[in-house]
BAMI-164791 format. One line per 2 residues: number of its first residue (from 1); for each residue x, y, z of C-alpha. Coordinates in steps of 0.25 Angstrom, whole numbers, plus 5000, padded with zeros to 4 digits. Example, Ala and Ser with C-alpha at 12.3 -4.5 7.8 and 13.67 -1.06 7.14 Angstrom:
# BAMI-164791
1> 5049:4982:5031  5055:4996:5029
This chain:
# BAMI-164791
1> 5000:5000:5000  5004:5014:4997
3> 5004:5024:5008  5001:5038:5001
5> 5012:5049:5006  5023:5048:5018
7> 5021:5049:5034  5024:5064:5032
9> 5014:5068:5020  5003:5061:5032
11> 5007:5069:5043  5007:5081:5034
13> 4991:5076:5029  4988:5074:5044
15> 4994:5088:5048  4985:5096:5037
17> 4973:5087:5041  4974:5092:5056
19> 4977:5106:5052  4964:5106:5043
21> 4956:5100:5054  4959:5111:5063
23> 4957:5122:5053  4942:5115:5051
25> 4939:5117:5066  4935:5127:5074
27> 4944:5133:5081  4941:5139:5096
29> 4935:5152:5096  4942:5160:5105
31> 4954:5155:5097  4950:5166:5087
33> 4946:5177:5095  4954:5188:5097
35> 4960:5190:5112  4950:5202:5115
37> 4938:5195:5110  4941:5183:5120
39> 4944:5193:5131  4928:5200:5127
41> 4924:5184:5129  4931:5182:5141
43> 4927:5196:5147  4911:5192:5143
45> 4911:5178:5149  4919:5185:5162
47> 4906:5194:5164  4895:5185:5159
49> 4902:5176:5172  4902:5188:5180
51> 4887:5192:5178  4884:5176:5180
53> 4892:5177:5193  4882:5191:5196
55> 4870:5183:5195  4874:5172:5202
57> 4876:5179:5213  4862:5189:5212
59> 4855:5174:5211  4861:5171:5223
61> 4859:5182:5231  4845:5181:5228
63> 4843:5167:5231  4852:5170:5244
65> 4841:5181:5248  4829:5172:5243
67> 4834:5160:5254  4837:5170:5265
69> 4822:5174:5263  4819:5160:5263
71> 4826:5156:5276  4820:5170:5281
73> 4806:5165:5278  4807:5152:5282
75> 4812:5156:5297  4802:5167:5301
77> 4792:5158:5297  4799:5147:5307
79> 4796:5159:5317  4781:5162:5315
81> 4776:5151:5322  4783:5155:5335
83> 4777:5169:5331  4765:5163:5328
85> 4766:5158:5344  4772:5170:5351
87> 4760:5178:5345  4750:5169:5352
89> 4756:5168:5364  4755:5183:5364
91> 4740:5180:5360  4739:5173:5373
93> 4747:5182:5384  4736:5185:5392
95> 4733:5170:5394  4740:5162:5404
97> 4754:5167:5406  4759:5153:5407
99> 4753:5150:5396  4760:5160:5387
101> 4773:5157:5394  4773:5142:5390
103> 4767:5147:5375  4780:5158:5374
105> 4789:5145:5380  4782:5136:5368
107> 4786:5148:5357  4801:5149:5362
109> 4802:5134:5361  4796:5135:5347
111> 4806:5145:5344  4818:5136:5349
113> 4814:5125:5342  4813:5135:5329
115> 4826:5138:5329  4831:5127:5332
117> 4824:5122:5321  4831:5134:5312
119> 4845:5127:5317  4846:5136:5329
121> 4844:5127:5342  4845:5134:5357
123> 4857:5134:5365  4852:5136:5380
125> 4861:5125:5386  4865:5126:5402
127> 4877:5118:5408  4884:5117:5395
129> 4899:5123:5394  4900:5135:5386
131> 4902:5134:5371  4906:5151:5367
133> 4902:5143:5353  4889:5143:5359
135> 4886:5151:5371  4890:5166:5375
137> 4891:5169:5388  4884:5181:5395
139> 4887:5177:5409  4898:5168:5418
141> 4892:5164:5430  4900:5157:5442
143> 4891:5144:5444  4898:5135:5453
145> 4889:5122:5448  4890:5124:5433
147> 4904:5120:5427  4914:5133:5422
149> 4909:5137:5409  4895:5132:5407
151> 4885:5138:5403  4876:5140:5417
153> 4862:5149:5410  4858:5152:5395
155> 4855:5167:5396  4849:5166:5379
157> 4849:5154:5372  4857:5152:5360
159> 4854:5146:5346  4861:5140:5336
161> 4871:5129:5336  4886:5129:5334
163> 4888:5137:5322  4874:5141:5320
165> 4872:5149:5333  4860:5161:5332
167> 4865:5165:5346  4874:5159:5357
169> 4868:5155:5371  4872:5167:5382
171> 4874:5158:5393  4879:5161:5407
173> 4893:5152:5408  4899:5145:5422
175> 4910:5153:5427  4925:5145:5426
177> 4928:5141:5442  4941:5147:5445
């Protein structure tokens, strides 16, 4: 068999066949450009990004305000029921006094139980040590049968738990035996 031209005619062929192939694709764009016009492309896709970026954070913001309403919302309305209950025992002052003592007792326990409920549980522990995580102290008190630095009376309760504290407990603490 005869074999048509050398090794080099072929490598030649193959060459001319690449080049042509590469003429008859497209070549990339920005290739062609000129520098300013890729610099006017680059500068409009920097602040088409920016003003994505801006309405990201307007979106935000509003969804932010439209929760906190929410939350707002949903916590008052937790509250009218011991409202609801305050009012009536108002209704009812001039009934028997014991009575509306044991109805107010009834609405602070409803109240406790609502924020505790809300993640806020009272803090009125006696006997325990002190915790400054937990407790501030508004009087020291020299008490010969509690231990040093205990907490001897809750002047106002607390709320809250470690972390999550509304207020700390005032308490009156032990003072250190000498």
């Amino acid at each position: 068999m005869a074999t048509t031209g050398n090794a080099a005619e072929q490598g030649e062929s193959s060459a001319e066949a690449a080049g042509a192939d590469a003429r008859s694709r497209p070549q990339d764009p920005s290739a062609q450009e000129s520098p300013e016009a890729r610099i006017a492309e680059l500068e409009d896709h920097r602040r088409r990004a920016l003003a994505d970026l801006d309405n990201l954070r307007k979106r935000h913001a509003m969804e932010l305000r439209r929760e906190r309403e929410a939350e707002r919302a949903r916590v008052a309305a937790a509250w009218l029921p011991v409202l609801d209950n305050l009012e009536l025992a108002l209704a009812h002052a001039d009934a028997d006094p014991t009575a509306v003592v044991r109805g107010v007792l009834a609405i602070r326990d409803q109240a406790v139980q609502l924020l505790a409920g809300l993640g806020y549980p009272r803090d009125d522990e006696t006997g325990v040590p002190f915790d400054p995580g937990r407790h501030e102290v508004v009087a020291v008190v020299d008490d010969p049968r509690a231990e040093p630095n205990t907490v001897t009376r809750v002047v106002r309760p607390g709320y809250g738990t470690d972390g999550h504290e509304l207020r700390p407990t005032a308490v009156a603490v032990a003072k250190p035996r000498e």
